[in-house]
C-alpha positions in Angstrom: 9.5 20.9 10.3 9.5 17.3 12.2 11.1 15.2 10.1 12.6 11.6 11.3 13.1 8.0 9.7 12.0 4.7 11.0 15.8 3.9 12.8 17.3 0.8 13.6 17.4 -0.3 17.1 20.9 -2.7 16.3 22.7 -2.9 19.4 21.1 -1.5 22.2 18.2 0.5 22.2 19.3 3.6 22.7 21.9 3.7 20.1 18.9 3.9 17.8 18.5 8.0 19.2 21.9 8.8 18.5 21.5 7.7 15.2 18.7 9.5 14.8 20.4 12.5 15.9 23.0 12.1 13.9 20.5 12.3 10.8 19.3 15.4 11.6 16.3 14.1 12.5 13.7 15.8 15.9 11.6 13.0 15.6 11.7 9.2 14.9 10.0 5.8 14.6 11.6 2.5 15.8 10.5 -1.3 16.3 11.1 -1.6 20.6 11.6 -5.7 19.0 12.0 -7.8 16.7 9.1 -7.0 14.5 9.3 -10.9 13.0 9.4 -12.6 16.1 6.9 -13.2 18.9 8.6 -11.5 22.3 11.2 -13.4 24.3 11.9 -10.8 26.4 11.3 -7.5 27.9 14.2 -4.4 27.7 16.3 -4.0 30.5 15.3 -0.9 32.7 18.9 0.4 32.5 18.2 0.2 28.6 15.2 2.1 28.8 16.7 4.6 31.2 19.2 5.5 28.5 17.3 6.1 25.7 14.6 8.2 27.3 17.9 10.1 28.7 18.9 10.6 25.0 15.6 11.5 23.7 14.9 14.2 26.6 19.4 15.5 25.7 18.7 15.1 22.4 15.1 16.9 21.9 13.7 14.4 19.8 10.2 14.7 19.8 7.4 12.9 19.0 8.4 9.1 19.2 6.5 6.2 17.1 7.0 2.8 18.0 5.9 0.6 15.2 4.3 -2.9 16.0 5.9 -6.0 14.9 4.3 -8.0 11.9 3.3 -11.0 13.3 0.2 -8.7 15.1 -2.8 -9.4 13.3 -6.0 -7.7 15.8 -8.0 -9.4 12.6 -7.4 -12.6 12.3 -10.1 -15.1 11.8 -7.5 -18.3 13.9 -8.5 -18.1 18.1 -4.7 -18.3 19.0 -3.4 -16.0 17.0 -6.2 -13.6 17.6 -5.6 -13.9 21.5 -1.9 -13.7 21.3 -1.7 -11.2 18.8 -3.7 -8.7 21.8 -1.9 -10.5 24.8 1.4 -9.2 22.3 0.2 -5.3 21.6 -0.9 -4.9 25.4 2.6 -5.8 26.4 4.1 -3.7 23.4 2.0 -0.4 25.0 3.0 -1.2 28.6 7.2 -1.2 27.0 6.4 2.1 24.8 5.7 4.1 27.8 8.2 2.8 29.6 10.2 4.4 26.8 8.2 7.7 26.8 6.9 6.5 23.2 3.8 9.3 22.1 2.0 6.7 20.0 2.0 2.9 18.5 1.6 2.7 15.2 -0.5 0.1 13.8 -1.8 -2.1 10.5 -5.1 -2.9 10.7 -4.7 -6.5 10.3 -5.7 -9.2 7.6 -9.4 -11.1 7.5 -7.4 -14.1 5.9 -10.3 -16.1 4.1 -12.7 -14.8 5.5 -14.7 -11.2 4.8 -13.9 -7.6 5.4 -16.6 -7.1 8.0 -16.1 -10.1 10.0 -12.1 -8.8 10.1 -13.3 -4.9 11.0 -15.3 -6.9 13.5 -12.9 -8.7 15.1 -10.4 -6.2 14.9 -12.8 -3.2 16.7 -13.3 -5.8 19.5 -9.5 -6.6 19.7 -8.9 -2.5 20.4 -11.6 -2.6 22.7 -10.3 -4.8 25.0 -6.6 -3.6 24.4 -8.1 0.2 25.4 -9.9 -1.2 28.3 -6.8 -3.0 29.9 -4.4 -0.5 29.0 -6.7 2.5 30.2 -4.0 3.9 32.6 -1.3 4.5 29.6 -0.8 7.7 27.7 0.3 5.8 25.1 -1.8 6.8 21.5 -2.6 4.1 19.2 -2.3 5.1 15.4 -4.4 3.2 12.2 -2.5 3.1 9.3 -3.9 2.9 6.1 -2.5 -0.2 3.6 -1.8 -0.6 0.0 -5.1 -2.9 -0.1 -2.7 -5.9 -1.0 -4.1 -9.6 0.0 -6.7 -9.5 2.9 -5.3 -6.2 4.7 -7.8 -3.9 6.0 -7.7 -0.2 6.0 -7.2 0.4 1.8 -9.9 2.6 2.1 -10.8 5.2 4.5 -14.3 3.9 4.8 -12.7 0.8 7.3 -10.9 3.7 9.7 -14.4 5.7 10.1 -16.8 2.2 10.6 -13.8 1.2 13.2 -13.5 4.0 15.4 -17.3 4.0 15.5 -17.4 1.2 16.8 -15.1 2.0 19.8 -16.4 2.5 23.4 -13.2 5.4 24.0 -11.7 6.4 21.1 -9.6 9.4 22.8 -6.6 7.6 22.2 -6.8 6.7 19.0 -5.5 8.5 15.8 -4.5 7.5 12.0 -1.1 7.4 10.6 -1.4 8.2 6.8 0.4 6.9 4.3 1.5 8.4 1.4 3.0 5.0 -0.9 0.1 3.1 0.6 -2.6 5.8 -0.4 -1.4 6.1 -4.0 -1.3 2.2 -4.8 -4.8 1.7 -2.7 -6.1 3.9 -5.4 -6.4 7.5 -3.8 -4.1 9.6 -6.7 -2.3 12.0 -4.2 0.2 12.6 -7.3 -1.9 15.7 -8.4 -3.3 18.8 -6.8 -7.0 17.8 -7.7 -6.5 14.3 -6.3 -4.5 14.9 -2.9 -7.4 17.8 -2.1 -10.5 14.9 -2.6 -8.4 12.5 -0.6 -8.3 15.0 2.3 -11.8 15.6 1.8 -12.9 12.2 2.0 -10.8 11.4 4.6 -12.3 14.7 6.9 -15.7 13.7 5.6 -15.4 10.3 6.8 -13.1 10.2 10.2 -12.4 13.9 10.5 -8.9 15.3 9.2 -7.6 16.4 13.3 -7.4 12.3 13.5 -4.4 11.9 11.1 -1.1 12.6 13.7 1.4 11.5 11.3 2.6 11.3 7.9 4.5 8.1 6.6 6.4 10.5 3.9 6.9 7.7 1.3 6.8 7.8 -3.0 5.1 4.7 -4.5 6.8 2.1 -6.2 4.1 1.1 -9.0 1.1 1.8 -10.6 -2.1 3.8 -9.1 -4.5 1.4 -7.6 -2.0 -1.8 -8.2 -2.5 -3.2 -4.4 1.3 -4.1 -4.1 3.2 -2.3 -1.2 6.3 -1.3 -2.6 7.9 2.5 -1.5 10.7 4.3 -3.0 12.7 7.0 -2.8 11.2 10.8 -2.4 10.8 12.0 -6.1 11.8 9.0 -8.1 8.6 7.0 -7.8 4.9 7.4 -9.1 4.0 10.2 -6.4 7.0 12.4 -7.8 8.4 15.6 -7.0 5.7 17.7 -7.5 3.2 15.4 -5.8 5.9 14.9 -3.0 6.4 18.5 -2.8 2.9 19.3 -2.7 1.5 16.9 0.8 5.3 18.4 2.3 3.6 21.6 2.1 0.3 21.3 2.2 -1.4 23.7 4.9 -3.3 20.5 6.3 -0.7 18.6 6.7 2.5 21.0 6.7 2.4 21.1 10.5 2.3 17.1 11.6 5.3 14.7 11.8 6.5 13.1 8.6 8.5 10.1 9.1 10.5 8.0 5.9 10.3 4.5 5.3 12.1 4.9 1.9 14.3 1.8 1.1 17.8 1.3 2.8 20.6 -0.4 0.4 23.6 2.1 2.0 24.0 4.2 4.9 23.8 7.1 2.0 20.1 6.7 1.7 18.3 8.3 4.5 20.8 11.3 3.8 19.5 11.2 0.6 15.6 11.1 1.1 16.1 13.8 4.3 17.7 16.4 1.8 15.3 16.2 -0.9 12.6 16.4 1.2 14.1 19.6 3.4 14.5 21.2 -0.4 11.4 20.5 -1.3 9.8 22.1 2.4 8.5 25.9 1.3 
């Protein structure tokens, strides 16, 4: 099974590996930044020597790099629009440097304005970013969101009308979601209702486009539009519904990273071991 976390990069950026090893864990996800500030900086090539050393020592195997907040490919204001791209092409250009396999991606918020002018702006964002980053083997990954505010991609209807929409698409996957997809409304918790969600999403996008599972219970009601994850089993998902995407036959096979909550060090131990029980 791959199973990883989403690991702290404290320190330097290699000690984030480590600590993924030490977990356990053959595959990861990390920040390469500080995911609430705009860059000041790019890593130091002796630090990005290290930690591919430690990946290739290590065997860990795919890794995600998650882009930083402040990213919005969506937004309706010119300057944040044009820096948010200027930001994600030099966030692709670090990840290989760091041997990352794909960046993974919210779809961005329309702010005031409407869903189709966002999925607009947002498919002509990723066009340009493909364009200029043609050269990289870097995947980009669209993750589906809790539907909370203006945030695109709470329904699997804005993946399929955005990858239409761009000129090459080879590079391009979806991350899904598990928290997000239960409080968007899609009830993965039972048998029936994981099996339509599948369908709809290899109806709509094709099911070979999702490349990895953010392994995450819900914290709150179906269809409530907050993002809020918990722990594996003790949220509205459950065990049963948690055991049942670990194992199901179209998904059993992809990465599945956690982004349960951190209060102690205890917790990722936690969340790994109850999801290696619950693996058939």
């Amino acid at each position: 099974m791959l199973l990883g976390v989403h690991v702290s990069i404290e320190g330097k950026i290699y000690e984030a590996v480590q600590r993924a090893h030490q977990l356990g864990c053959n595959t990861m996800q990390i920040f390469s930044r500080n995911p609430q500030r705009w860059r000041d900086n790019f890593l130091e090539s002796k630090d990005t020597e290290e930690f591919k050393k430690r990946l290739d020592k290590l065997k860990i195997r795919p890794l995600f790099i998650h882009i930083p907040y402040l990213i919005n490919l969506a937004s309706p204001n010119p300057r944040l629009y044009d820096a948010s791209i200027e930001a994600y092409i030099e966030d692709i250009l670090e990840a290989r440097l760091l041997k990352a396999d794909y960046i993974v991606t919210h779809m961005g918020s329309h702010k005031e304005t409407s869903e189709q002018a966002g999925i607009k702006r947002l498919i002509g964002a990723l066009n340009i970013i493909l364009e200029k980053t043609k050269n990289s083997p870097v995947g980009i990954m669209l993750e589906n969101t809790s539907g909370s505010g203006s945030w695109l991609g709470y329904k699997f209807s804005h993946q399929k009308e955005i990858i239409q929409g761009l000129k090459h698409k080879e590079r391009v996957s979806l991350c899904f979601d598990t928290a997000h997809a239960y409080l968007s409304g899609y009830d993965i918790a039972t048998k029936d209702g994981l099996g339509n969600t599948l369908d709809e999403i290899d109806k709509l996008v094709g099911i070979n486009f999702i490349k990895l599972i953010h392994l995450n219970d819900a914290k709150g009601a179906l269809d409530s539009r907050h993002d809020r994850h918990e722990h594996i089993g003790k949220g509205s998902i459950g065990l049963e519904g948690m055991k049942r995407i670990i194992n199901h036959p179209k998904l059993r096979n992809l990465p599945f990273i956690l982004e349960t909550p951190k209060k102690t060090e205890e917790d990722d131990i936690m969340n790994l071991n109850t999801v290696r029980k619950l693996r058939q």
